[in-house]
C-alpha atoms as one frame of an Amber mdcrd trajectory, in Angstrom:
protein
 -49.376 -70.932  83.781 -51.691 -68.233  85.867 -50.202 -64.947  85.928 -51.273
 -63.140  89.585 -52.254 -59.913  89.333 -50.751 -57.206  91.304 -51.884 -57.435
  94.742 -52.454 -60.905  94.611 -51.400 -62.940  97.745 -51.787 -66.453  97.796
 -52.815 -67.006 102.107 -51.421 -70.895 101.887 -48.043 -69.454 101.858 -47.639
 -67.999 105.475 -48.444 -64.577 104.159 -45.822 -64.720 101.269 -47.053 -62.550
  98.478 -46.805 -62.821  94.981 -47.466 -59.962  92.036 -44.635 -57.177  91.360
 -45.886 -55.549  94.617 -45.341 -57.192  96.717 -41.404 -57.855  95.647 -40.412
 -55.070  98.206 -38.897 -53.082  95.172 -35.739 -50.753  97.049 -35.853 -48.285
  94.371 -38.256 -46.806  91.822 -36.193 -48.480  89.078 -36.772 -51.853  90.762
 -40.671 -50.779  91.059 -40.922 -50.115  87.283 -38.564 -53.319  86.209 -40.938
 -55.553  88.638 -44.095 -54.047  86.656 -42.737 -54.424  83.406 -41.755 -57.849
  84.461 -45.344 -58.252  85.002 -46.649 -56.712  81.807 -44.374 -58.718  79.775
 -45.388 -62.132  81.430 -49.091 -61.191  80.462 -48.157 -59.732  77.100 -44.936
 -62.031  75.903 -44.343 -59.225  72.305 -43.799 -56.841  74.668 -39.733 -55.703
  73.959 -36.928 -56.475  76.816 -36.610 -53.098  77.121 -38.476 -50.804  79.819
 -39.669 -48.223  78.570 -40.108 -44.623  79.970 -42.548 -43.935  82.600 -44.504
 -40.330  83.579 -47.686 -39.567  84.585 -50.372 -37.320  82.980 -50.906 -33.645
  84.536 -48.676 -31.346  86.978 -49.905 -32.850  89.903 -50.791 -35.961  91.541
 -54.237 -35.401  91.163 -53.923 -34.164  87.883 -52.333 -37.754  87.322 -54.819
 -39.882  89.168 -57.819 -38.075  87.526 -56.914 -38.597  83.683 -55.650 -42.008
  84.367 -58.282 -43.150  85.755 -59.987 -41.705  82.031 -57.463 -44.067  80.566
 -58.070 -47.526  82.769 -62.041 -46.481  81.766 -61.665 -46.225  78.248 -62.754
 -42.279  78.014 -58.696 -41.087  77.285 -57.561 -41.891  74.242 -55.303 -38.968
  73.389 -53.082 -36.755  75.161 -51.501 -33.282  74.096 -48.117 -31.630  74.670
 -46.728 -28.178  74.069 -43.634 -28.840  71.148 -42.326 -26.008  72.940 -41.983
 -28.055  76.066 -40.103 -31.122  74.289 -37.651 -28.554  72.926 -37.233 -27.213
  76.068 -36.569 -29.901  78.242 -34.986 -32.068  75.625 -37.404 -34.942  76.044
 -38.146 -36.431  72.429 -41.834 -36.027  70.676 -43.686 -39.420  70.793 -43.391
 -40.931  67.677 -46.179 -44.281  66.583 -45.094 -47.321  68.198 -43.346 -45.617
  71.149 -44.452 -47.653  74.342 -44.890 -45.904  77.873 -45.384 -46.852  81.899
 -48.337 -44.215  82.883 -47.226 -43.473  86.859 -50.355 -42.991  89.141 -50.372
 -39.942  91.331 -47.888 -41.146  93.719 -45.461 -42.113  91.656 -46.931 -46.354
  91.473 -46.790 -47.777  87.476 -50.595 -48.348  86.735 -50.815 -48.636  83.133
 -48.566 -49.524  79.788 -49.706 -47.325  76.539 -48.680 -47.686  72.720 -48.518
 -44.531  70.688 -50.747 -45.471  67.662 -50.603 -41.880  65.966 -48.666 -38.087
  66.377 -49.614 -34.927  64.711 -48.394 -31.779  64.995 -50.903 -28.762  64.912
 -51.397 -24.918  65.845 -52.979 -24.877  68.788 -56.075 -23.546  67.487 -56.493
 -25.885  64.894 -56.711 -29.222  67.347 -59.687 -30.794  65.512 -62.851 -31.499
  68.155 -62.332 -35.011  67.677 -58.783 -34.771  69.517 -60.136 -32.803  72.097
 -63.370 -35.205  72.314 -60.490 -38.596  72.466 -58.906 -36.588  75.387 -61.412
 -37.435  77.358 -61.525 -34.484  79.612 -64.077 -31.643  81.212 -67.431 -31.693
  78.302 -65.103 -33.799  75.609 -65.477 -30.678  73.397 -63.429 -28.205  71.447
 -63.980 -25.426  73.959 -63.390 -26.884  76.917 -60.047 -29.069  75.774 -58.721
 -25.005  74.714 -60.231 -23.708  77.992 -58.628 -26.891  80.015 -55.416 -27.092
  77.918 -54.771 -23.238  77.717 -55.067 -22.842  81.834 -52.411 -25.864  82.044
 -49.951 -24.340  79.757 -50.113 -20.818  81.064 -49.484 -22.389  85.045 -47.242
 -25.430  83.942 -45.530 -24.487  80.948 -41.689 -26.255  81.095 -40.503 -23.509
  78.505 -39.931 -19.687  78.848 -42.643 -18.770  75.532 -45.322 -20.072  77.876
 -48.830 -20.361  76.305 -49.342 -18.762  72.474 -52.894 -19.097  70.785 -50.695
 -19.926  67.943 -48.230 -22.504  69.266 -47.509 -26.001  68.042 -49.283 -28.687
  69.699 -47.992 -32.471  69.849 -51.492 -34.383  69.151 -51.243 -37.368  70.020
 -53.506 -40.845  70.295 -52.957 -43.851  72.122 -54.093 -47.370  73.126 -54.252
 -48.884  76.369 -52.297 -52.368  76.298 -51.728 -53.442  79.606 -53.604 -51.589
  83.257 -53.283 -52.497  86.954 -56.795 -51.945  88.127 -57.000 -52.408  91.624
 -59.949 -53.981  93.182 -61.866 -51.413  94.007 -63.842 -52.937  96.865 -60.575
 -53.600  98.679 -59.957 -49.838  99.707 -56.992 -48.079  99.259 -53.732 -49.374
  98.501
C-alpha cells in the first residue's frame, strides 16, 4: 500500500483530499493524532502512543529557523536550561524519548528520537555539542553567545542565566519529517 504524503490530493476524487491535512482536524489534539497517524503508517515500530509535541526557540521564527536545521540535516542536538525543567515541571529528555517538533505556527513537521542526554555546566558544553546544534558559525563561541542571549530573554525560571548553570545536552535523530514541496508556495 502507498502511503500519501501530507498535502497529497488525489484530483480523480472531486477534490477529496487525502494525507492528515487535509482531515479538517477541529482541534490541535486531532492535528497531532492525524500526524502521528501518519508517521506510524510510514514507520509501523512507532508506539500507539503520541508523544509530546513543542517546537524549538521562543518564537515562531525561532521555531521555523532551527527546524528547518533539523529537516536539512545541520541540527542534531538541542540544549535546555535544567533550571527550566525544574521550574516548569516538564521532565529532562531521557534516550529513547520520542517527540512531535511543531513548526512556527503551531503545524507538526517532524518526529525526533532522543539518542543521548548529558548534563553539563554551562561552560563546559564541549564544541562538538555546540557544532551538532547546528546554529550561527557551529562553534563554541557562538552556541555560548547564541545560547546565553536566549536564556537571559527567555529563561522559564527566576535564577535566569548563570555562567555556571547546568545545561541539559542533548542529541537527537530525525525519524520521520513533513517536507513540504517547496515549489508549491506556502501552505
Amino acid at each position: 500500500m502507498v502511503h500519501p504524503k501530507p498535502g497529497d490530493t488525489d484530483a480523480s476524487d472531486a477534490g477529496e483530499a487525502v494525507g492528515y491535512r487535509e482531515a479538517v482536524p477541529e482541534t490541535a489534539d486531532d492535528v497531532l493524532t492525524a500526524f502521528w497517524a501518519w508517521s506510524r503508517a510510514e514507520h509501523p515500530g512507532l508506539p500507539v502512543e503520541v508523544p509530546e509535541a513543542w517546537a524549538f526557540g521562543a518564537t515562531p521564527e525561532h521555531a521555523d529557523g532551527l527546524l528547518e536545521l533539523v529537516l536539512d540535516g545541520t541540527k542534531t542536538a538541542t540544549s535546555s536550561a535544567l533550571w527550566d525543567h525544574e521550574a516548569t515541571g516538564e521532565p529532562v529528555p531521557r534516550p529513547g524519548d520520542l517527540s512531535i517538533i511543531l513548526d512556527g505556527a503551531g503545524r507538526p513537521r517532524a518526529v525526533l528520537e532522543t539518542t543521548a542526554v548529558e548534563i553539563l555546566p554551562f561552560g563546559e558544553v564541549s564544541e562538538e555539542h555546540a557544532r551538532a546544534e547546528g546554529e550561527g558559525e557551529r562553534t563554541l563561541a557562538a552556541w555560548r553567545a547564541i545560547h546565553e542571549r536566549y536564556w537571559r530573554r527567555h529563561a522559564q525560571n527566576p535564577r535566569g542565566f548563570d555562567p555556571a548553570m547546568p545545561v541539559v545536552c542533548e542529541r537527537f535523530r530525525l525519524l520521520h519529517a513533513d517536507t513540504p514541496n517547496r515549489a508549491s508556495g506556502p501552505r
